[in-house]
Phi, psi and omega in degrees: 000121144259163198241135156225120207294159213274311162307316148332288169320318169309298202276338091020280167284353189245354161099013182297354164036285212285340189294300201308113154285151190320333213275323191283346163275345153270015178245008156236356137328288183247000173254155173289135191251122152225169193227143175284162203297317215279355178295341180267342162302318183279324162283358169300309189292329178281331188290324194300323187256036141078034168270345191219154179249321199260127191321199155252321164313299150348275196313307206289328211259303201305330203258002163291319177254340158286317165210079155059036189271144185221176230232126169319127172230033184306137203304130183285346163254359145298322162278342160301288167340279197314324192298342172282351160254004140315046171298334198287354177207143190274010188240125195288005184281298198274105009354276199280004153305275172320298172288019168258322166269312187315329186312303182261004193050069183226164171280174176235110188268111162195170180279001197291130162250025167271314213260308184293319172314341198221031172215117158304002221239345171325107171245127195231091182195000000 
């Protein structure tokens, strides 16, 4: 099981592949892919201030039946709690994101690189 990180979703639903190193396309390959709830919050915020055109249910439903992604349904002040000791960064978004895979000790697939220095489980490779 892997957490994909919100750009990850993005580039993912527009079919960018090529964005993907080989290693991270076998990890959304061969892993249950999920994403925290709050990644649909954060494409609601690209969307409103005109970086995404396309609704965030949308994305989520296309890449829900193209490659099985589903939404973590780990209890949310359990993940609140963990965000709270996430100081390495002021953005809640990559906060309950990070604490939503720490949660399972799971990986996190992203490009972020503030997030990859600081969740070891962060993988970009």
């Amino acid at each position: 099981m892997i957490y994909l990180d919100t750009h990850v979703v993005v580039w993912l639903y527009a079919g960018e592949k090529g964005r993907f190193p080989v290693k991270s396309i076998k990890y959304i390959e061969e892993n249950k892919l999920l994403i925290s709830p709050v990644v649909l919050l954060e494409l609601q915020y690209l969307k409103e201030i005109g970086r995404l055109l396309v609704e965030p249910g949308v994305i989520f439903e296309n890449l829900a039946s193209t490659i099985m992604l589903n939404t973590c349904d780990l209890p949310f002040g359990k993940i609140i709690s963990e965000s709270l000791s996430q100081t390495w960064t002021r953005d809640p978004f990559d906060r309950i994101i990070t604490a939503q895979a720490l949660c399972r000790d799971a990986v996190l697939l992203t490009k972020d690189s503030t997030i990859l220095q600081n969740y070891p489980r962060a993988r970009w490779d």
